[in-house]
C-alpha positions as CSV (number, residue, x, y, z in Angstrom):
1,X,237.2,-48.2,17.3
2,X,238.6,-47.3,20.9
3,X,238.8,-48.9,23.7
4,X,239.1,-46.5,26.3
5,X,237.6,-48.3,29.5
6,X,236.0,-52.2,30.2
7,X,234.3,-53.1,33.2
8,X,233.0,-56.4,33.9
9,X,230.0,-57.8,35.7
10,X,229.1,-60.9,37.3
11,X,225.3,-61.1,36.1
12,X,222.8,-63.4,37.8
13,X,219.0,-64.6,36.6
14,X,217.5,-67.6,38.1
15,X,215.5,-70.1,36.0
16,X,211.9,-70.2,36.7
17,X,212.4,-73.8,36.9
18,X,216.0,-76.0,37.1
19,X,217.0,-77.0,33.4
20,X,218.3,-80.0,33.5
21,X,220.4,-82.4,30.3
22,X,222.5,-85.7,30.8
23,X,225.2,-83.7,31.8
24,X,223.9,-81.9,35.1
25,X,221.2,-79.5,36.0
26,X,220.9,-75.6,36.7
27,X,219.1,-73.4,38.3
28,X,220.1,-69.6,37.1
29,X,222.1,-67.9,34.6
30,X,225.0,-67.4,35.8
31,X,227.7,-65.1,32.9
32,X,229.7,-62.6,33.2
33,X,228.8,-59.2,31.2
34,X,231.8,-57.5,29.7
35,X,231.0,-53.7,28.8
36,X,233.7,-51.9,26.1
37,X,233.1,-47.9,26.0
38,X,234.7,-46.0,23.7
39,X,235.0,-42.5,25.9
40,X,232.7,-41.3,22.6
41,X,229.2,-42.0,24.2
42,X,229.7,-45.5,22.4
43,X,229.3,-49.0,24.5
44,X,229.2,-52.7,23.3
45,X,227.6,-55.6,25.8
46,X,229.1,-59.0,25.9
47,X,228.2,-62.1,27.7
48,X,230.4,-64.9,29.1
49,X,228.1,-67.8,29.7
50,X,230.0,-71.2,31.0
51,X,228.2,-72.6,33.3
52,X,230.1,-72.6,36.9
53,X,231.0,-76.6,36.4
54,X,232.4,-78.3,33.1
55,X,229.6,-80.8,32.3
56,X,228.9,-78.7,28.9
57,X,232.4,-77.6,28.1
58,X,236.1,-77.6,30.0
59,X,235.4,-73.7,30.6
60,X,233.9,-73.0,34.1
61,X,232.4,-69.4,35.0
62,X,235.7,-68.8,37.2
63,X,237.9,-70.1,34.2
64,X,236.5,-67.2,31.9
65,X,236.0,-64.5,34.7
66,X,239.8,-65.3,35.5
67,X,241.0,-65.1,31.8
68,X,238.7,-62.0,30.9
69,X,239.7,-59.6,34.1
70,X,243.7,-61.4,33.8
71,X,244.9,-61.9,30.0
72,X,241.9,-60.6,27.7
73,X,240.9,-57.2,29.0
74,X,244.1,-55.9,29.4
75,X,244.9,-57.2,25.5
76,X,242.9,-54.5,24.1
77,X,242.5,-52.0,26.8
78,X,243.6,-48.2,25.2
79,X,244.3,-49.6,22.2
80,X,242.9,-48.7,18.5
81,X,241.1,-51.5,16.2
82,X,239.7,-50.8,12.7
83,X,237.4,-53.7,13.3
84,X,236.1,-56.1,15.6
85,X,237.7,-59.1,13.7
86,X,241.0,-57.3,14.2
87,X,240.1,-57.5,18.1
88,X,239.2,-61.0,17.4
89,X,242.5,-61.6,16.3
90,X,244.2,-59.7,19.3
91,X,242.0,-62.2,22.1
92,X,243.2,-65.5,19.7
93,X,247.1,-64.8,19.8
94,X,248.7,-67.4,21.6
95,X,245.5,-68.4,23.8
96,X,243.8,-71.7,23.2
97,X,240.8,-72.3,23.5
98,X,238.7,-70.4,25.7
99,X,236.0,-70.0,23.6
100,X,233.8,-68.8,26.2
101,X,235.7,-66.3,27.7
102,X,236.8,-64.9,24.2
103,X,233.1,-64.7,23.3
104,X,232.7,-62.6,26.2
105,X,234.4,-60.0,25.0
106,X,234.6,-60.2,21.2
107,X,230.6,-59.7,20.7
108,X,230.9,-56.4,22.9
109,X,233.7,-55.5,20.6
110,X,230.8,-56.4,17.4
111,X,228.3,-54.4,19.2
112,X,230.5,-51.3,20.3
113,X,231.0,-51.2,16.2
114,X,227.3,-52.0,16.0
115,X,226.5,-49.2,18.4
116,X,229.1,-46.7,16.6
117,X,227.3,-47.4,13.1
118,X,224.0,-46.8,14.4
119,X,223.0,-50.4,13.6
120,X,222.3,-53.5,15.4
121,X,223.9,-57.1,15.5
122,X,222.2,-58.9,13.0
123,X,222.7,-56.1,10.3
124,X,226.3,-55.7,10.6
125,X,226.9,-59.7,10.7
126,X,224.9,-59.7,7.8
127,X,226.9,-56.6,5.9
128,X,230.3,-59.3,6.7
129,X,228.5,-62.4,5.0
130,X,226.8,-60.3,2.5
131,X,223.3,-61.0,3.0
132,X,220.1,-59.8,3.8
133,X,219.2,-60.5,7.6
134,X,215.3,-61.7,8.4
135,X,213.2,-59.6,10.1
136,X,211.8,-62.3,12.3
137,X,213.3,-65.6,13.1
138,X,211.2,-69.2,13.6
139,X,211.5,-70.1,17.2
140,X,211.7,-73.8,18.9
141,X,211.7,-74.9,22.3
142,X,214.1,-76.3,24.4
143,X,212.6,-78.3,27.2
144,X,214.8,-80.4,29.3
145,X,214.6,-83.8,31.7
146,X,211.9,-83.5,33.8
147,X,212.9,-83.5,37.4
148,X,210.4,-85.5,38.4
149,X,211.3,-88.2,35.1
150,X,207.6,-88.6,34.6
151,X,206.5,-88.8,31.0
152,X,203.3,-86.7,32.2
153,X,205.1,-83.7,33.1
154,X,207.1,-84.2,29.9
155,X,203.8,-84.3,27.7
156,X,202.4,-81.4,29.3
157,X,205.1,-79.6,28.6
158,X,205.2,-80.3,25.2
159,X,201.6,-79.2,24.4
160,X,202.0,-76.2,26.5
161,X,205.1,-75.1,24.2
162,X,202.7,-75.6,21.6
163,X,200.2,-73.4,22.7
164,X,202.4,-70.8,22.8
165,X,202.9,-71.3,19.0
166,X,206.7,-72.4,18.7
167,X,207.9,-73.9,15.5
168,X,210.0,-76.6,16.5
169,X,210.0,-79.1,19.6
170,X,213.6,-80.4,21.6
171,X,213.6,-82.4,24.1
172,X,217.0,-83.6,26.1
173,X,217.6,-87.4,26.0
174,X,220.2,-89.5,27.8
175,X,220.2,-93.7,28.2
176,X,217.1,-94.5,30.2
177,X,215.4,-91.6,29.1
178,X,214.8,-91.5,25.5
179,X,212.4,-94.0,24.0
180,X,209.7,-93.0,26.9
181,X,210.7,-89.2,26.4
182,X,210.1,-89.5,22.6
183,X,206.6,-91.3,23.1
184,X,205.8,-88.6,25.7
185,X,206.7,-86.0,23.2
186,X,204.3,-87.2,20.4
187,X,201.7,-87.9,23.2
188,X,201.6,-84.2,24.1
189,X,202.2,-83.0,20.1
190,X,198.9,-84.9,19.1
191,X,198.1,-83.6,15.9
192,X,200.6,-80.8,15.6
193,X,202.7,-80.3,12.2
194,X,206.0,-79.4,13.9
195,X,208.9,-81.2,13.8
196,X,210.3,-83.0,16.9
197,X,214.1,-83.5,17.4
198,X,216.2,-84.9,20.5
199,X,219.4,-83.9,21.9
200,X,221.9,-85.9,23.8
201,X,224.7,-83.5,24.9
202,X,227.1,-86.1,24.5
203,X,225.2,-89.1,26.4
204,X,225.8,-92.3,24.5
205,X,228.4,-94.0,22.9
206,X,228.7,-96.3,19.6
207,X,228.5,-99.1,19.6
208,X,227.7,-99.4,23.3
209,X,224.3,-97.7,23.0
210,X,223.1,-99.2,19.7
211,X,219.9,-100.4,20.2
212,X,218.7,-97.1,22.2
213,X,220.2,-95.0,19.1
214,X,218.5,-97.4,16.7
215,X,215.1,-96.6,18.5
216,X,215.6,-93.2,17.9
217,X,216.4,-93.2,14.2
218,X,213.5,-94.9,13.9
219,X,211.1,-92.3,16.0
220,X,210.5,-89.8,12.8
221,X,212.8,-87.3,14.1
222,X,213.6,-84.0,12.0
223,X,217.4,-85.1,13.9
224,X,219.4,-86.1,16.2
225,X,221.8,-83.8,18.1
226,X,225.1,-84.0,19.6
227,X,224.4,-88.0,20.5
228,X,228.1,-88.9,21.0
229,X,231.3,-87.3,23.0
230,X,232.4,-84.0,21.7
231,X,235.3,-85.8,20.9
232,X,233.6,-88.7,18.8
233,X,234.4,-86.4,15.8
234,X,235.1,-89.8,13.5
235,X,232.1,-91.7,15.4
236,X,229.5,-88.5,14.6
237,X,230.6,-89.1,11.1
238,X,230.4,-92.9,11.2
239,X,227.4,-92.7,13.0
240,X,225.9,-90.1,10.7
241,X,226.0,-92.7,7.2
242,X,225.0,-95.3,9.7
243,X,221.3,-93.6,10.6
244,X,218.8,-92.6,8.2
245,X,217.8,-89.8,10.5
246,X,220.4,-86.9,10.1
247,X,222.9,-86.1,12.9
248,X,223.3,-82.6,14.2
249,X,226.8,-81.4,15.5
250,X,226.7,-79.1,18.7
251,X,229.6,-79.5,21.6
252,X,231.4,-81.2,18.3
253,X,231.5,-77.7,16.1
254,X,234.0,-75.6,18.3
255,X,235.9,-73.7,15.4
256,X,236.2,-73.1,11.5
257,X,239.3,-76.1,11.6
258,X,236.9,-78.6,13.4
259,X,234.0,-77.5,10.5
260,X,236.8,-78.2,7.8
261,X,237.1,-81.7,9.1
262,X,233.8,-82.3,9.3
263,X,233.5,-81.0,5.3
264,X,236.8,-83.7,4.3
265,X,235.2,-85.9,6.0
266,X,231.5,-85.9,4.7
267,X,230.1,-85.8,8.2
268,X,226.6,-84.5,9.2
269,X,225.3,-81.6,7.3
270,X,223.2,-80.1,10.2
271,X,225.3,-78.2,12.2
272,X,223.7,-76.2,15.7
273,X,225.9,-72.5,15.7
274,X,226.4,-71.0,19.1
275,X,228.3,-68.1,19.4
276,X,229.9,-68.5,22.2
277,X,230.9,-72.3,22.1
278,X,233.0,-71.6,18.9
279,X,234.4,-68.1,20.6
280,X,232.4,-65.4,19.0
281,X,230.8,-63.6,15.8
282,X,234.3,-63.7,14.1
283,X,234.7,-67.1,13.9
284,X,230.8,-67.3,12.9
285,X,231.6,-66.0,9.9
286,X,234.1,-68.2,9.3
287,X,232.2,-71.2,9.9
288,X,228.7,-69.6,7.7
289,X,231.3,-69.4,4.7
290,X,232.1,-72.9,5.2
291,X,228.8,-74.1,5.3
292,X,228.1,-72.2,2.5
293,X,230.4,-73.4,0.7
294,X,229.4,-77.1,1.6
295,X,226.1,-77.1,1.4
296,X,225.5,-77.6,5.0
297,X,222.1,-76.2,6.9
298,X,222.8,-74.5,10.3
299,X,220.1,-73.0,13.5
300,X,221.2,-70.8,16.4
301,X,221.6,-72.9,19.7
302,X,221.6,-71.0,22.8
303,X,223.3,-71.9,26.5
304,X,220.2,-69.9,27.6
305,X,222.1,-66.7,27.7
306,X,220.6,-63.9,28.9
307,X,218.4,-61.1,26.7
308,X,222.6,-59.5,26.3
309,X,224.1,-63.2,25.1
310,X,220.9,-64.1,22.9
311,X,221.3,-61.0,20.9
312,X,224.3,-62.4,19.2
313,X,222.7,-66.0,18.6
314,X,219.3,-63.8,17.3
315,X,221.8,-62.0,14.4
316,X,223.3,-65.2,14.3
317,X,219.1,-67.1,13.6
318,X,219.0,-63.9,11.0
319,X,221.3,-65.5,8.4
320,X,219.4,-66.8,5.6
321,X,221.8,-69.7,6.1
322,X,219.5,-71.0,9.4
323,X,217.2,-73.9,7.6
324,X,215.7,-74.9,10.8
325,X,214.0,-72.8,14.0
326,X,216.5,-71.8,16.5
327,X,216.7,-72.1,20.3
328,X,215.4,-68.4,21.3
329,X,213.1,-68.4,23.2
330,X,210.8,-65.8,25.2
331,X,212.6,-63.9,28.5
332,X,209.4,-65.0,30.3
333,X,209.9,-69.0,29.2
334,X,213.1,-68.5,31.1
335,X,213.5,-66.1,33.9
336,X,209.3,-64.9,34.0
337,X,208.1,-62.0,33.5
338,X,209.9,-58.3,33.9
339,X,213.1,-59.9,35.2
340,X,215.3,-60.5,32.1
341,X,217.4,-57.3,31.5
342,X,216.6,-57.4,27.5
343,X,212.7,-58.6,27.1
344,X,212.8,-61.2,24.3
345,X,209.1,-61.7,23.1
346,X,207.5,-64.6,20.5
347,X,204.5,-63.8,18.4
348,X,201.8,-66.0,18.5
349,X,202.7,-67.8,15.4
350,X,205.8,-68.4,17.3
351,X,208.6,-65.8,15.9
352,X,210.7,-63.5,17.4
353,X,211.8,-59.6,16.1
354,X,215.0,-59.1,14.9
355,X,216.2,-56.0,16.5
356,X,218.0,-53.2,14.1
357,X,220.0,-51.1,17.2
358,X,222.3,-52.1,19.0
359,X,222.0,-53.7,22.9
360,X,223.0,-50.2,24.8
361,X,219.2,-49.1,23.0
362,X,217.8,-52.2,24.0
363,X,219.1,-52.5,27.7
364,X,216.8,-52.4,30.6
365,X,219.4,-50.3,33.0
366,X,217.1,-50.8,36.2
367,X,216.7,-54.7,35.8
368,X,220.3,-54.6,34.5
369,X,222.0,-53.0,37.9
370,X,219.6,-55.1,40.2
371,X,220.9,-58.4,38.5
372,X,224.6,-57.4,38.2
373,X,227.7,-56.7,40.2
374,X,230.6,-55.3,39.4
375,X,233.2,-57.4,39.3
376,X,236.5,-56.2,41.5
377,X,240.2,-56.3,40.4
């Protein structure tokens, strides 16, 4: 696998409506697109999705645009690799952290090999783990604080996901909006037989927030992610064999050492997978054979990315290691309708196809070059 030219893109897709967590609120997808060619007729897509401030990770959009166009592009630029773990390796060497911008360009390094093989993502990340990818994944929704903060909207919401058939409800929770977000929730589920689960993006503390966390274990909840600081590695695993409702690890899981810990130190066994938090398919499959290994039950979280980004979290929600619907959703859920450049659709029953090419045969060129700029040296 050559890499004979990049070129990068600053790729932009406003939300239908702002989506808004504890930590701050957006209103488009901002990434930048990172586009490996082989001079062969081969080409892998990549996304870079921090969003432009660091209320979900220390990574900003101009962090990762600087380190991609500065340090990682010209890492692998006219050189050889037998595999895209081997580029992997390359992006890692003497760089911390960064997941995001690593990400960027280490899944279009998975699907120039993808697109070289004639297969798509989810089959070769399979072929690595040595399983058999699904041909459909379960799909839940993700639906954030209302802007409005009126139950109402909330429960409409809710019941309109339903409609649409997804297998799993999330709402976002913060103190002051949990107990009457959980209520609403139910209110608009009514009779439905899908599980409901809550995520906090970091928003409370232990044991400062007690009695609002205590409410929550007690709501029936299928569980309960990401309620502490990223940092709160030790408090996630106290708090976990303090609940009886199981705690999910999101901004937590950034690598295969932080998953070890977690293992040693018998900390929650529901872990949320997105690619680019933990820096890309590579170290995916380092963190799948841990969780293998440890009896641990993972789901595909997404930033939203665009249709590019969400193909790697789709292969990802393939894995016959994903107990639980993941967070992929419909393009039209996000962006509306004929605007996202790769169309991701839900069945009625609320799944999503698991492509079998790779994103250059998937690509909507027209939508692509009307959302994207090239981004200058």
């Amino acid at each position: 696998m050559r890499i004979a030219r990049a070129e990068l893109y600053e790729l932009t897709l406003p939300f239908v409506e702002p989506f808004i967590i504890s930590g701050g609120r957006v209103g488009a997808r901002n990434s930048i697109i990172v586009v490996l060619d082989d001079g062969e007729g081969h080409v892998g897509y990549g996304e870079s999705p921090p969003f432009e401030l660091p209320f979900y990770s220390e990574e900003t959009l101009a962090s990762a645009r600087d380190l991609i166009q500065r340090v990682l592009v010209p890492r692998i630029l006219g050189r050889e690799f037998d595999s895209p773990e081997a580029v992997d390796a390359a992006l890692r060497d003497a760089i911390r952290g960064n997941a995001f911008a690593r990400a960027g360009v280490e899944t279009a390094a998975w699907d120039l090999d993808a697109h070289c093989r004639g297969v798509g993502l989810p089959q070769l990340l399979a072929t690595r783990l040595e399983v058999e990818p699904a041909g459909s994944v379960a799909c839940g929704v993700a639906l954030g604080i209302p802007e409005d903060r009126t139950p109402g909207t909330l429960s409409h919401r809710v019941s309109t996901a339903l409609e649409h058939g997804y297998r799993r409800v999330k709402i976002k929770v913060m103190p002051g909006w949990d107990e009457v977000a959980v209520q609403a929730a139910r209110q608009g589920m009514a009779h439905a037989d899908v599980p409901l689960t809550v995520d906090a993006n970091g928003a409370y503390a232990w044991p400062e927030h007690e009695r609002a966390l205590r409410a929550l274990d007690d709501a029936g909840l299928l569980y309960i992610e990401q309620p502490l600081d990223p940092d709160e590695l030790v408090g996630h695993v106290r708090l976990a064999q303090t609940l009886k409702t199981p705690v999910c690890l999101d901004e937590t899981l950034r690598s295969a050492a932080l998953a070890r810990q977690v293992v040693a130190l018998d900390g929650p066994k529901i872990w949320n997978i997105k690619v680019h938090r933990v820096g890309g398919l590579a170290e995916v499959c380092r963190i799948c054979r841990i969780a293998a290994a440890s009896g641990i039950k993972l789901w595909a979280g997404t930033m939203p990315e665009s249709g590019i980004g969400s193909q790697a979290a789709l292969a990802v929600a393939s894995l016959p290691l994903c107990s639980y619907p993941s967070d992929l959703e419909p393009s039209s859920r996000w962006y509306g309708r004929n605007v996202d450049v790769i169309k991701l659709t839900m069945s009625k029953d609320g799944h999503m196809p698991v492509p079998g090419v790779s994103i250059a045969r998937l690509l909507d060129v027209g939508r692509f070059r009307a959302a994207a700029s090239p981004v200058r040296a």
